[in-house]
PyMOL Python script that loads the backbone (N, CA, C, O; Angstrom):
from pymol import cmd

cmd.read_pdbstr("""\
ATOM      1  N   UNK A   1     108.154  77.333  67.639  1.00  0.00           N
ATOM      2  CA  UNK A   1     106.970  77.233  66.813  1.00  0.00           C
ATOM      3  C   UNK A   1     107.309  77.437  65.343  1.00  0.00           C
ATOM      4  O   UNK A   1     106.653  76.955  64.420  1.00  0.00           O
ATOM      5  N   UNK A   2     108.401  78.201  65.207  1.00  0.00           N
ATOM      6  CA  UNK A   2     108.602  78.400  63.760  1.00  0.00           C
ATOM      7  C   UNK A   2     109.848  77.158  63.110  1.00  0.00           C
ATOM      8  O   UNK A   2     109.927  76.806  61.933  1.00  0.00           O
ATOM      9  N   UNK A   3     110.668  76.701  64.185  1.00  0.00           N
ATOM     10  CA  UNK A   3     111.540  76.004  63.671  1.00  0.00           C
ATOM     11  C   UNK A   3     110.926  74.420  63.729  1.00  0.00           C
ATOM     12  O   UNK A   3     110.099  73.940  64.504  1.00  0.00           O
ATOM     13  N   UNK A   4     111.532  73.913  62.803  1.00  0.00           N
ATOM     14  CA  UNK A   4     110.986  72.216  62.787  1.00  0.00           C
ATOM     15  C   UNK A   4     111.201  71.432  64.161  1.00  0.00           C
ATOM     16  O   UNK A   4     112.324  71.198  64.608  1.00  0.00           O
ATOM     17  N   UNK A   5     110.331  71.152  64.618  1.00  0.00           N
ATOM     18  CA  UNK A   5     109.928  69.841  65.407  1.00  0.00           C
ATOM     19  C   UNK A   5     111.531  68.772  65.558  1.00  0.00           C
ATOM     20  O   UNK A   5     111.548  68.054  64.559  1.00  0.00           O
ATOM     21  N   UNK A   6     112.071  68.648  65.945  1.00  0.00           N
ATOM     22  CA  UNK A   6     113.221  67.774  65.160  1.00  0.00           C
ATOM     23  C   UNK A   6     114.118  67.820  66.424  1.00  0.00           C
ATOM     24  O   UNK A   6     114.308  68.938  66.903  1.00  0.00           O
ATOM     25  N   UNK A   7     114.676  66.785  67.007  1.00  0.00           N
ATOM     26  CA  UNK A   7     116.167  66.298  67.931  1.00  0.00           C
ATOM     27  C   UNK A   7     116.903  67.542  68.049  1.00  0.00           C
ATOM     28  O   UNK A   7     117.090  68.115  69.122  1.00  0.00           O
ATOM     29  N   UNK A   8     117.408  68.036  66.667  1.00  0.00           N
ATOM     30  CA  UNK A   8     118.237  68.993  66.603  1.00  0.00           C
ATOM     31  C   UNK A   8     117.878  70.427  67.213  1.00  0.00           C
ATOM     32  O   UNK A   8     118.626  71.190  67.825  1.00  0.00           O
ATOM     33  N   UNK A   9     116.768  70.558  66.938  1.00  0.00           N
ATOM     34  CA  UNK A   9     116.144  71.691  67.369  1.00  0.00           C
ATOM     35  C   UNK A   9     115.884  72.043  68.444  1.00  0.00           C
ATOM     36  O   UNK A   9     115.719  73.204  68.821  1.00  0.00           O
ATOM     37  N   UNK A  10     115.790  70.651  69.322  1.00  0.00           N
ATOM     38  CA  UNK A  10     114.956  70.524  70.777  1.00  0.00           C
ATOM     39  C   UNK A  10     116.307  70.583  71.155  1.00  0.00           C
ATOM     40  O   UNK A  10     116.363  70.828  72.360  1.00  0.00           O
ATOM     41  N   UNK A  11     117.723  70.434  70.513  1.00  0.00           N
ATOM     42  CA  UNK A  11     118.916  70.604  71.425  1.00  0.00           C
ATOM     43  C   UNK A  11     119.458  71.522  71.570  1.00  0.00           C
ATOM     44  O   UNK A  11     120.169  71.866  72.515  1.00  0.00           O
ATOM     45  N   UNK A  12     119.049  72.321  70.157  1.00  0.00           N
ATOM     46  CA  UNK A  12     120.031  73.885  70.127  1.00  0.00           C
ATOM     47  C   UNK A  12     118.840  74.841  70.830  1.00  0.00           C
ATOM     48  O   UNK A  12     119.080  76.047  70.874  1.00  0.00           O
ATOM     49  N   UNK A  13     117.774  74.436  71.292  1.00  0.00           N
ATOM     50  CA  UNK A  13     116.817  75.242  72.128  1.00  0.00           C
ATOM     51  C   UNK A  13     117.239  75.143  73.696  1.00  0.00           C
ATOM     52  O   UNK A  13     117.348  75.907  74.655  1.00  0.00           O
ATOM     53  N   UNK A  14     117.406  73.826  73.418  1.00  0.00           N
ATOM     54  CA  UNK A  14     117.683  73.254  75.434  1.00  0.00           C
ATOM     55  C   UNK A  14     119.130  74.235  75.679  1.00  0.00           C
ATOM     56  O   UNK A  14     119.313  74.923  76.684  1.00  0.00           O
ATOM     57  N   UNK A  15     120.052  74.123  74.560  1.00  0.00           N
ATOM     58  CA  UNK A  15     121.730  74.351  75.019  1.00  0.00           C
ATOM     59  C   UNK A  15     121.263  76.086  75.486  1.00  0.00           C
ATOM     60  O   UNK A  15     121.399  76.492  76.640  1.00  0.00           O
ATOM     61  N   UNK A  16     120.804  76.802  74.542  1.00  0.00           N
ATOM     62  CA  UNK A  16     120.400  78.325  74.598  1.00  0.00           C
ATOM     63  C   UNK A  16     119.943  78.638  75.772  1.00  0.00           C
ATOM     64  O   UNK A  16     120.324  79.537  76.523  1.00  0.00           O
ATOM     65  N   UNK A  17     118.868  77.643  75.953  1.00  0.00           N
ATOM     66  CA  UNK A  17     117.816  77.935  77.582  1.00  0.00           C
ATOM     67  C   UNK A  17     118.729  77.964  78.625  1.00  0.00           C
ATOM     68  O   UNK A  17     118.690  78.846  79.484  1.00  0.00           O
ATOM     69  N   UNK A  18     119.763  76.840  78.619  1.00  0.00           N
ATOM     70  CA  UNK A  18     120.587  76.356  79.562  1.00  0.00           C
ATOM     71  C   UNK A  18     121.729  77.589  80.303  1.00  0.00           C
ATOM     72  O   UNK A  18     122.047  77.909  81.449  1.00  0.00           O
ATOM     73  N   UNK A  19     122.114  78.044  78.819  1.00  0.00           N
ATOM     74  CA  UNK A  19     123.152  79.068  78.915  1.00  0.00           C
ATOM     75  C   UNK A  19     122.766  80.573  79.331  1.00  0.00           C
ATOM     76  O   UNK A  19     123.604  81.423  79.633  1.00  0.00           O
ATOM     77  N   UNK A  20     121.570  80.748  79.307  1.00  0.00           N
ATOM     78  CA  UNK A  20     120.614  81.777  79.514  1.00  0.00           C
ATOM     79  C   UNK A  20     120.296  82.016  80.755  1.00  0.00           C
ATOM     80  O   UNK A  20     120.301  83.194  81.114  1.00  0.00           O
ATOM     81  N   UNK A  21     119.837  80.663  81.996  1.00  0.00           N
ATOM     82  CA  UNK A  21     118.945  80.167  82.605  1.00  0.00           C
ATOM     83  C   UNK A  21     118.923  81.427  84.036  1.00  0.00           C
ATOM     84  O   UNK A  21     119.896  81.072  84.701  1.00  0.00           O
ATOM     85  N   UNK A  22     118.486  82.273  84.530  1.00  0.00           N
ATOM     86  CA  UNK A  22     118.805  83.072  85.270  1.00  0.00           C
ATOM     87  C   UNK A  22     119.623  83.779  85.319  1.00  0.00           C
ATOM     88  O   UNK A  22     120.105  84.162  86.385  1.00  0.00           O
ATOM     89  N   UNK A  23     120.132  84.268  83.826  1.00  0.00           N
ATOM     90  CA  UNK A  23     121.290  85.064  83.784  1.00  0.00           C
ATOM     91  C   UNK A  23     120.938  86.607  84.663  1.00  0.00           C
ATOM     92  O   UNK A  23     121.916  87.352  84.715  1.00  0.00           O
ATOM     93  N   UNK A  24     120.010  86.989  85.155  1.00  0.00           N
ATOM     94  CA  UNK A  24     119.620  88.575  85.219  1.00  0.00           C
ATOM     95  C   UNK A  24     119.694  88.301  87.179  1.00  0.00           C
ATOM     96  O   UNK A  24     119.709  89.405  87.723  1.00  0.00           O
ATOM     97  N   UNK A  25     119.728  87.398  87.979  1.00  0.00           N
ATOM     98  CA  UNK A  25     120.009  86.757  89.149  1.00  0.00           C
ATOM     99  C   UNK A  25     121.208  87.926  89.627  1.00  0.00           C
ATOM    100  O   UNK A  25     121.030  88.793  90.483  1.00  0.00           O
ATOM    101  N   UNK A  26     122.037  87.777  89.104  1.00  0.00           N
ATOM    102  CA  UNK A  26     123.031  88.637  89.798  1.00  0.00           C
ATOM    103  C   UNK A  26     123.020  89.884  89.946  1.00  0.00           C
ATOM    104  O   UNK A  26     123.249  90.454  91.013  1.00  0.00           O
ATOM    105  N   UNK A  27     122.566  90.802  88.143  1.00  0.00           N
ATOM    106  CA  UNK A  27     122.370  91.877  88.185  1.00  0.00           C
ATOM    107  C   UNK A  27     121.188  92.081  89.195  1.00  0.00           C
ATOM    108  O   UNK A  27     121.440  93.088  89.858  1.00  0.00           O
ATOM    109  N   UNK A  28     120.233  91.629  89.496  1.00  0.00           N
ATOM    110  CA  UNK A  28     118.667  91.950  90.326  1.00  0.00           C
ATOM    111  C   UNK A  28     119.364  92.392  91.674  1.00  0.00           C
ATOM    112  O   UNK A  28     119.195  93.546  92.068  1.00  0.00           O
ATOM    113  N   UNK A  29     120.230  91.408  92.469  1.00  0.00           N
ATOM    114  CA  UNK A  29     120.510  91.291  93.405  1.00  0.00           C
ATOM    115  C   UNK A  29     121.800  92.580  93.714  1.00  0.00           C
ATOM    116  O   UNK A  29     121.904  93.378  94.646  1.00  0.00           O
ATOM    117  N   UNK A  30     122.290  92.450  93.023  1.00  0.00           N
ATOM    118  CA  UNK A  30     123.337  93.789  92.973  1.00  0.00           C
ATOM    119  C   UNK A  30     122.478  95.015  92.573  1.00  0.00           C
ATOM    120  O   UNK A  30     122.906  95.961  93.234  1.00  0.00           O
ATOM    121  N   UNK A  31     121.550  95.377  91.857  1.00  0.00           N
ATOM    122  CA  UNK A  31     120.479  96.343  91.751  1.00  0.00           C
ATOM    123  C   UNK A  31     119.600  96.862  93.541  1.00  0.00           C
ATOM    124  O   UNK A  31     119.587  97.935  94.144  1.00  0.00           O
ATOM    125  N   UNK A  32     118.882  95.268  93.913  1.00  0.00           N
ATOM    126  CA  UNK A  32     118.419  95.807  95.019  1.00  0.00           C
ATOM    127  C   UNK A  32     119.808  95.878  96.087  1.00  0.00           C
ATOM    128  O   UNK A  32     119.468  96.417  97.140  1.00  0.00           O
ATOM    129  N   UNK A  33     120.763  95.617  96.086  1.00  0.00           N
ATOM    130  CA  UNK A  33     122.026  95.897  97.294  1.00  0.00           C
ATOM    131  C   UNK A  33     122.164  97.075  97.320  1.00  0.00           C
ATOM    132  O   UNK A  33     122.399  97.637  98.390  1.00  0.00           O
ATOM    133  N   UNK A  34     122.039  97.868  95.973  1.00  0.00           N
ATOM    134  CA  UNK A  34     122.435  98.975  95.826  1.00  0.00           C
ATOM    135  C   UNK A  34     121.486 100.274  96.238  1.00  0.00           C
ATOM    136  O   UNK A  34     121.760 101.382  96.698  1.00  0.00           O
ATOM    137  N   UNK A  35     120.215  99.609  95.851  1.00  0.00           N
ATOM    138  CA  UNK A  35     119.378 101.212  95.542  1.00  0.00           C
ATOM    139  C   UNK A  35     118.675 101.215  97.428  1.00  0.00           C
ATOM    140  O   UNK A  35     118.193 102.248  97.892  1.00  0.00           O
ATOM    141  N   UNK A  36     118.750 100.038  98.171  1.00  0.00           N
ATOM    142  CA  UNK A  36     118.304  99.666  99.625  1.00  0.00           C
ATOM    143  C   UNK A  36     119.337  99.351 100.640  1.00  0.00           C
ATOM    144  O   UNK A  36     119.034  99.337 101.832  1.00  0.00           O
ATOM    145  N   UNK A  37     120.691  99.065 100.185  1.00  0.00           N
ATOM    146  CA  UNK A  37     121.718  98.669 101.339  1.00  0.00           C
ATOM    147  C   UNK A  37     121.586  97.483 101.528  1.00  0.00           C
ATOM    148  O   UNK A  37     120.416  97.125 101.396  1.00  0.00           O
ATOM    149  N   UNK A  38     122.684  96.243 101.933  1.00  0.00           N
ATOM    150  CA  UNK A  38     122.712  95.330 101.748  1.00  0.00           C
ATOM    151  C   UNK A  38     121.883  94.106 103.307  1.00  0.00           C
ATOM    152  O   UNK A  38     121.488  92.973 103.579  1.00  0.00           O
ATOM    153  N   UNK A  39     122.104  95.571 103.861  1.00  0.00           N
ATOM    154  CA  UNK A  39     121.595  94.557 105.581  1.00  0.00           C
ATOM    155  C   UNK A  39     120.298  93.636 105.309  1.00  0.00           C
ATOM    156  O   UNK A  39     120.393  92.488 105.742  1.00  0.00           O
ATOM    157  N   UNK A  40     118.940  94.028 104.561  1.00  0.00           N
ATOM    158  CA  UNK A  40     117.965  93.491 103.787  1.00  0.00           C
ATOM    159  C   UNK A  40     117.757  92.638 102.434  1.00  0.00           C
ATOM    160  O   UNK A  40     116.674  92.271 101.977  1.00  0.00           O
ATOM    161  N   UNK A  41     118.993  92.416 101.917  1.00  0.00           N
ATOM    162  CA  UNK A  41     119.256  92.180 100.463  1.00  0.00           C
ATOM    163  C   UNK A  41     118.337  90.911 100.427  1.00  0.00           C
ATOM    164  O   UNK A  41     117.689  90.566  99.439  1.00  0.00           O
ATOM    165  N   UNK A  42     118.364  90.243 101.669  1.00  0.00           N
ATOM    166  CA  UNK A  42     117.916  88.938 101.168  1.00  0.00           C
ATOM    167  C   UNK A  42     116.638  88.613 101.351  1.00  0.00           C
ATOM    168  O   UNK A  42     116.173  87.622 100.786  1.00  0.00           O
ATOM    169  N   UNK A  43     115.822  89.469 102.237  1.00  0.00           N
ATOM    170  CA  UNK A  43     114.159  89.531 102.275  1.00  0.00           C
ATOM    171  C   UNK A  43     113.365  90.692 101.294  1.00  0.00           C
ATOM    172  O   UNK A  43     112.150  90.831 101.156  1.00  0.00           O
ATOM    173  N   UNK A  44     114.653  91.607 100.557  1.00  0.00           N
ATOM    174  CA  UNK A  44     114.120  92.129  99.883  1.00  0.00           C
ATOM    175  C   UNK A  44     114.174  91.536  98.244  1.00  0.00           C
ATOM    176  O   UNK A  44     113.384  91.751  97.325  1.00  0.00           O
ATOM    177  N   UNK A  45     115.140  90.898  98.265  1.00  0.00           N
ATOM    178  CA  UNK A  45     115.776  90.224  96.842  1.00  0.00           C
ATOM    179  C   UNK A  45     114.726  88.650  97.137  1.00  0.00           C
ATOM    180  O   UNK A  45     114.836  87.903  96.164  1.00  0.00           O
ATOM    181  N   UNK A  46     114.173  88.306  97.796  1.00  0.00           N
ATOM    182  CA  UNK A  46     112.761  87.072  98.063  1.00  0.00           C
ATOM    183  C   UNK A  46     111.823  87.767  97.567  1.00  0.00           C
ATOM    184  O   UNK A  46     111.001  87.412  96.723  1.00  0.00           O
ATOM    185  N   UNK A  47     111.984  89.292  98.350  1.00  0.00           N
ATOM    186  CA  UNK A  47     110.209  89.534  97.869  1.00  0.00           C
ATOM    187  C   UNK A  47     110.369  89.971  96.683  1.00  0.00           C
ATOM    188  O   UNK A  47     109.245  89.844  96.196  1.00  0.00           O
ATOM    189  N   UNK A  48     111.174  90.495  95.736  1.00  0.00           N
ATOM    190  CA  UNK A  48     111.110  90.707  94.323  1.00  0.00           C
ATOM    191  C   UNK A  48     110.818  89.545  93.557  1.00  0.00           C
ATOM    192  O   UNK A  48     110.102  89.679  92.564  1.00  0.00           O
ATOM    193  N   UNK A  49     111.428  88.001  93.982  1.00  0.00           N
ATOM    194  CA  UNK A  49     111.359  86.811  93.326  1.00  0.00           C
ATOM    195  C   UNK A  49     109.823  86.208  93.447  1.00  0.00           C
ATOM    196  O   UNK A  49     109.318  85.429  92.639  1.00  0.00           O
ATOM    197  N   UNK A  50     109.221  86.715  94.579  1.00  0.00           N
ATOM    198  CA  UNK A  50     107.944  86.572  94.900  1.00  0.00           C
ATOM    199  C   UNK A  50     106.852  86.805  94.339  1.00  0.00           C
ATOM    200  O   UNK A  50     105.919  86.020  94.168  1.00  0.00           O
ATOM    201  N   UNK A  51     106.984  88.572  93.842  1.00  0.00           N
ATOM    202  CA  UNK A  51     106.360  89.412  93.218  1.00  0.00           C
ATOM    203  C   UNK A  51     106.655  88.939  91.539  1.00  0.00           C
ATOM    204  O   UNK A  51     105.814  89.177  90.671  1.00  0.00           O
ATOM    205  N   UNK A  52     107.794  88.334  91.277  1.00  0.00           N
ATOM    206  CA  UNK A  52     107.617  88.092  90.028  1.00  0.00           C
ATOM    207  C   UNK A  52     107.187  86.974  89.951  1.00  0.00           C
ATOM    208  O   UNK A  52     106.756  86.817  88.808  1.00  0.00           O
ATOM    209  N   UNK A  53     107.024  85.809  90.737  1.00  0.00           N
ATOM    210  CA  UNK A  53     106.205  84.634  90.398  1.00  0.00           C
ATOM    211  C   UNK A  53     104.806  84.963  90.411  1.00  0.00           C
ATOM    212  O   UNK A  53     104.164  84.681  89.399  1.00  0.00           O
ATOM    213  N   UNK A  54     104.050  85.670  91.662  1.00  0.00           N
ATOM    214  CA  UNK A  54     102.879  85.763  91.749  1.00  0.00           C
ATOM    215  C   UNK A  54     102.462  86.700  90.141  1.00  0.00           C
ATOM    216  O   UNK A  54     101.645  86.183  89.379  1.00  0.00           O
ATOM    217  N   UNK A  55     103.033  87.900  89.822  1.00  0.00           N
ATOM    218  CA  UNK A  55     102.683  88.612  88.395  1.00  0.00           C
ATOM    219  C   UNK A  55     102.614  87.418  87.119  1.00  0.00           C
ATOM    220  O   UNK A  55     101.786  87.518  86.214  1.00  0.00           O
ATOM    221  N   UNK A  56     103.554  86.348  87.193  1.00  0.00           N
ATOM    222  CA  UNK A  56     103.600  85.573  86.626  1.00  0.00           C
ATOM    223  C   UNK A  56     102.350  84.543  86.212  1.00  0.00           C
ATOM    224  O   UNK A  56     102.029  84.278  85.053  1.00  0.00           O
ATOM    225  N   UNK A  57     101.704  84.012  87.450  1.00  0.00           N
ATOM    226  CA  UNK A  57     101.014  83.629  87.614  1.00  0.00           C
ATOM    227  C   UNK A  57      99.147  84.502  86.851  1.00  0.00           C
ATOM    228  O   UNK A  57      98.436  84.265  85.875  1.00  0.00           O
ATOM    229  N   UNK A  58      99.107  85.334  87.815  1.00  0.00           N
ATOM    230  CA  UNK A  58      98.203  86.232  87.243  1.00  0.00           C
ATOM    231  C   UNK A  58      98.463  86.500  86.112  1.00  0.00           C
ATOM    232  O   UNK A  58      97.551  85.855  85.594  1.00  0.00           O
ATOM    233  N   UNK A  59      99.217  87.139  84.915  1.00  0.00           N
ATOM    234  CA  UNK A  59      99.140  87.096  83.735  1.00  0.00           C
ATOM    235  C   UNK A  59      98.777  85.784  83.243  1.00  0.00           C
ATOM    236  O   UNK A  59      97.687  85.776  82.672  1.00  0.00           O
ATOM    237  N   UNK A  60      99.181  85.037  83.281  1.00  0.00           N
ATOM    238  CA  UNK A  60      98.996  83.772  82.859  1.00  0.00           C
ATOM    239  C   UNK A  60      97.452  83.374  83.028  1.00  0.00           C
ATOM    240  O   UNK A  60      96.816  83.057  82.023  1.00  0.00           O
ATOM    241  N   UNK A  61      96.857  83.387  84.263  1.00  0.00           N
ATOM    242  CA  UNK A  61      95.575  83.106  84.224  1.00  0.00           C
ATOM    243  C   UNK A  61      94.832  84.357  82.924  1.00  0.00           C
ATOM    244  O   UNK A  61      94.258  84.288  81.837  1.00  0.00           O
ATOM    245  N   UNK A  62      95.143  85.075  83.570  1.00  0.00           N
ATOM    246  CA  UNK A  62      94.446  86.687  82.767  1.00  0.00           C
ATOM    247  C   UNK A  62      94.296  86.130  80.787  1.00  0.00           C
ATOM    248  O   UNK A  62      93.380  86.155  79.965  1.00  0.00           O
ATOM    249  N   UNK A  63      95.701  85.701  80.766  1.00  0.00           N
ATOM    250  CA  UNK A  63      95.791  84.785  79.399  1.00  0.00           C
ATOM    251  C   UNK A  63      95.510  83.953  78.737  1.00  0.00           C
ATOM    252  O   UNK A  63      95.712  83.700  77.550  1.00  0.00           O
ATOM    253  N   UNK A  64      94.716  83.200  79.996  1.00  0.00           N
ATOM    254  CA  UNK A  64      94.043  81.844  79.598  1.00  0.00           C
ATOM    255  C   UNK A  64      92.736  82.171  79.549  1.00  0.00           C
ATOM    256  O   UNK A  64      92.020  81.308  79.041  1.00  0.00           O
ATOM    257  N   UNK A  65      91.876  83.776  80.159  1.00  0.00           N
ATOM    258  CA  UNK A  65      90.872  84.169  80.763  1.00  0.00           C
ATOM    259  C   UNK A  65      90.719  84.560  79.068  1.00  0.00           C
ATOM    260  O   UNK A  65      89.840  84.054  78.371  1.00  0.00           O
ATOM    261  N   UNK A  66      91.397  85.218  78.720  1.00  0.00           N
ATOM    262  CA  UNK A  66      91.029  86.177  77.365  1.00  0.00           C
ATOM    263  C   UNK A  66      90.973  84.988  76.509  1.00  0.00           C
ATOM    264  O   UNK A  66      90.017  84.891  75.740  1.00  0.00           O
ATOM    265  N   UNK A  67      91.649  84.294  76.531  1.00  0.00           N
ATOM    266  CA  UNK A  67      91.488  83.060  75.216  1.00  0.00           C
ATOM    267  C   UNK A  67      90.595  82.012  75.338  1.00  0.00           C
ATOM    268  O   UNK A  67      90.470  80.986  74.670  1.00  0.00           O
ATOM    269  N   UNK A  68      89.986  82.439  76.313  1.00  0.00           N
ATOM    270  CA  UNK A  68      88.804  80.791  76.471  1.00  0.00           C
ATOM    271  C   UNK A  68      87.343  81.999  75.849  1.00  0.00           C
ATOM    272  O   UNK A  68      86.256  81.604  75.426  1.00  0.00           O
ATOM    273  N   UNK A  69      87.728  83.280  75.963  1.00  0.00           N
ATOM    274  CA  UNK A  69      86.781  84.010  75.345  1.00  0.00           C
ATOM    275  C   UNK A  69      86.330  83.951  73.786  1.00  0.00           C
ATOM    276  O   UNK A  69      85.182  83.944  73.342  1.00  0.00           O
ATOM    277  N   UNK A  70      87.833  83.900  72.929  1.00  0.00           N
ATOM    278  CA  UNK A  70      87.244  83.477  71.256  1.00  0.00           C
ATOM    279  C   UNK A  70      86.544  82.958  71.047  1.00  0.00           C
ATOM    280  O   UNK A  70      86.257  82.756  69.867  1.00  0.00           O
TER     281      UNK A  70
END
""", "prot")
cmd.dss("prot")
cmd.show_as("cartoon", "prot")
cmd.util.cbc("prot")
cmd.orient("prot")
């Protein structure tokens, strides 16, 4: 929003996003292995991905709720 509209911009945004793109994936998953044991890692490391889409979601409405208010 602050940088110009422009090819260049939309590329050094895309390359950043790209290089970024789920970087925190590994740490999450090595976080829940650790603090629960690994026998569950993978219905518990779903339901965290779960819980953050659905929060996702709800903020988002909640966001669109407050701004249709102005």
């Amino acid at each position: 929003m602050i940088a110009p509209k422009t090819q260049l911009t939309f590329y050094i945004f895309a390359d950043l996003l790209g290089l970024t793109w789920l970087a925190t994936v590994p740490q999450t998953a090595g976080l829940v292995g650790k603090l629960f044991g690994v026998r569950y890692l993978g219905t518990l490391f779903g339901f965290a991905l779960l819980s953050h889409q659905i929060a996702g979601f709800l903020v988002r409405g909640w966001g669109n709720h407050l701004s249709a208010k102005r």
